[in-house]
N, C-alpha and C positions, 0 to 999 in steps of 0.2 A: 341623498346618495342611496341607489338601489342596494338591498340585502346584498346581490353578489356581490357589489363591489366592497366591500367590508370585508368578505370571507378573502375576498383576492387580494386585499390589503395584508390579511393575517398571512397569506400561503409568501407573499411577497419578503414579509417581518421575518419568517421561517427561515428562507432562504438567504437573507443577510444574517443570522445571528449562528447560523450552520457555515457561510461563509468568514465569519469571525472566529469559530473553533475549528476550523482548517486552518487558519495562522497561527492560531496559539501555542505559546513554547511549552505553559503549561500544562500537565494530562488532567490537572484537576479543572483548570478552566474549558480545554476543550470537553472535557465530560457532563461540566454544570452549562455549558451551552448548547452541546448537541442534545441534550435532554429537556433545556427550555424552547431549543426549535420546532423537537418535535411535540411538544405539548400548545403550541402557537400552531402548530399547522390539521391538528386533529379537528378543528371548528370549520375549515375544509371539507375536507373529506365527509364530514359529519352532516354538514347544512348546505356545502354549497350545490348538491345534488338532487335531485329528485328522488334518485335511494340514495342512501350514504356507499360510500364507497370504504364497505368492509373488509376487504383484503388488505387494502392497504392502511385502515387504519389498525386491524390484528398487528398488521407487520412493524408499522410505529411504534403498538405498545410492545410488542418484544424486543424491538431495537433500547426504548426506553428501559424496560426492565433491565434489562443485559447491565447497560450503563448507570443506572442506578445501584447494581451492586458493586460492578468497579468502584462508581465512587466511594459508594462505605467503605469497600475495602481500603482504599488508600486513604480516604477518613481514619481507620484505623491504623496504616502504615505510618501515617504524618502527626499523631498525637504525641503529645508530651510523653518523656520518656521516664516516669518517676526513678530516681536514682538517690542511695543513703549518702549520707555526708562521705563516709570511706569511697564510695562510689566512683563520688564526683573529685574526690582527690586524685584518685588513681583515673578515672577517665582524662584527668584534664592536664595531669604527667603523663602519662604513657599512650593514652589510646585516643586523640583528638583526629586521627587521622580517618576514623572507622567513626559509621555513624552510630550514636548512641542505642539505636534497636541493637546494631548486630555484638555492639560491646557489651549490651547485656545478655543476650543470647550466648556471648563467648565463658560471658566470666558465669554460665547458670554451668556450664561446662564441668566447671572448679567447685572443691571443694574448701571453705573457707577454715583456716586454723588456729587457735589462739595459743601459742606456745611459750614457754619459759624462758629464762635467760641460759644460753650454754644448750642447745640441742643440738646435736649433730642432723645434720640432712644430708649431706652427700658426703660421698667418702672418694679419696683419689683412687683414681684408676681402677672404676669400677664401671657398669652400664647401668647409666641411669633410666629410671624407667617414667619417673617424671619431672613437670617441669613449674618453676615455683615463683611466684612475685612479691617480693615484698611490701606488701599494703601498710604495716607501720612499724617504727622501729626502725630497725638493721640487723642486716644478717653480717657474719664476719670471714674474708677466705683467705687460708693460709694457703701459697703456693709451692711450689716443690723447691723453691731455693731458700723458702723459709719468712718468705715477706708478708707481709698481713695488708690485706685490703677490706674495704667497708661495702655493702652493698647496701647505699640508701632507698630509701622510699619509692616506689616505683619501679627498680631495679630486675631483673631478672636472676633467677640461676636456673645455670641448668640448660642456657640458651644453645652454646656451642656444640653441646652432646646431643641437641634435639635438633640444630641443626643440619649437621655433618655425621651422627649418630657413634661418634667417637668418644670412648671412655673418658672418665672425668678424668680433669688436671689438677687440680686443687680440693682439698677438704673446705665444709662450708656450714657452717653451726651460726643458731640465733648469736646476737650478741651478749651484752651486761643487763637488759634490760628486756622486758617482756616484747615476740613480737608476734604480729598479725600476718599472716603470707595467705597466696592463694595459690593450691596445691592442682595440675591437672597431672592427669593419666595420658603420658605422653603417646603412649597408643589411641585411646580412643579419643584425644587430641585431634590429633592427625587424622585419623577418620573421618571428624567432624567438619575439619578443614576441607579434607576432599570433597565433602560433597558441597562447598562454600565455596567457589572457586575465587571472586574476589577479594573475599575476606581473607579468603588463603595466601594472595601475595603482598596483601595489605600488611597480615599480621608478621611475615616473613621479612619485609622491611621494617618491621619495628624491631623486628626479632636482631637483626643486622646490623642497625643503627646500634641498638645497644650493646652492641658486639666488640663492634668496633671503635665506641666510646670507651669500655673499659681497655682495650687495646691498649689504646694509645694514652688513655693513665697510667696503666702499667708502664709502659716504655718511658714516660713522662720521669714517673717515682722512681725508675730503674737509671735517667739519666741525673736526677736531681741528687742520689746514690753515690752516684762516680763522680759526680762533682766536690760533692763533698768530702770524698774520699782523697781529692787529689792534694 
């Protein structure tokens, strides 16, 4: 077999494995194929000429370069996401809907706290300025007709007022026993979010789900109340 026909074989190889990263659903697989096409078809351009034909193989290697930094990039979007034991608790209650980069990006947001039993955090009918999760323990809320609820693990406060930006309903203090929360600045919260826009109605369904979970406990404990009463 003549030298061309070798190089013509490779420019051939080029064009099917360029043709297999136009199919791919992948971006990492289209990436690692468009970039071993064009390293199969430089021995072309390279030999199959009398000069090499160096415009086009400059242009190769900048197509190549290009795609060789995408891929690191998403090399580095797609790596494990190291996360502490507390982390992965609370990622795996509350935040499994959001991917583990942008959950840790959220919660680098917060301030983490380690508080005592009996702290007051929010007080009724006041504007809250932030918003708080409970990472371990429980926090405790007395309502205005006087009923006591629990906010376990995972839990929110503070969600409604940062929703709807309406003063708080209930008082809400650690409970008997020391706890862990994750405290944000509900302004620069929300800044953050703006410029997240995903993340932003990702986090706003969670924020709702949990909303309206305690809703409907309250009304629950509120009819379980009147039954008993009767």
């Amino acid at each position: 077999m003549s030298d061309w026909n070798h190089y013509l074989v490779l420019l051939n190889v080029a064009y099917l494995i360029w043709l297999m990263a136009f199919v791919a659903k992948d971006i990492l697989w289209l990436r690692v194929l468009t970039i071993t096409g064009n390293l199969v078809v430089i021995p072309y351009h390279l030999y199959n000429f009398q000069n090499p034909l160096w415009n086009s193989i400059i242009w190769v290697g900048i197509y190549t370069s290009i795609n060789s930094v995408m891929l690191f990039l998403l090399y580095l979007e797609r790596r494990p996401v190291p996360m502490t034991e507390q982390e992965e608790n609370i990622y795996d209650l509350t935040f499994k809907s959001i991917k583990p980069r942008a959950f840790k990006k959220l919660i680098e947001q917060a301030r983490w706290e380690n508080l005592g039993p009996d702290v007051n955090l929010v007080t009724r009918d006041t504007e809250l300025k932030d918003l708080f999760l409970v990472v371990q323990g429980k926090a405790e809320v007395v309502l205005k007709n006087g009923a006591n609820k629990d906010i376990p693990m995972g839990g929110f406060i503070g969600e409604q007022s940062f929703i709807t930006g309406s003063t708080t309903s209930a008082d809400v203090s650690t409970g008997a026993e020391a706890t862990t929360i994750l405290r944000w600045n509900k302004e620069s919260l929300k800044n953050y979010l703006n410029h997240h826009e995903t993340l932003k109605h990702t986090f706003d369904l969670i924020l709702t789900a949990d909303l309206i979970f305690k809703l409907r406990s309250m009304d629950q404990n509120q009819q379980d109340v009147t039954h008993s009463q009767i």
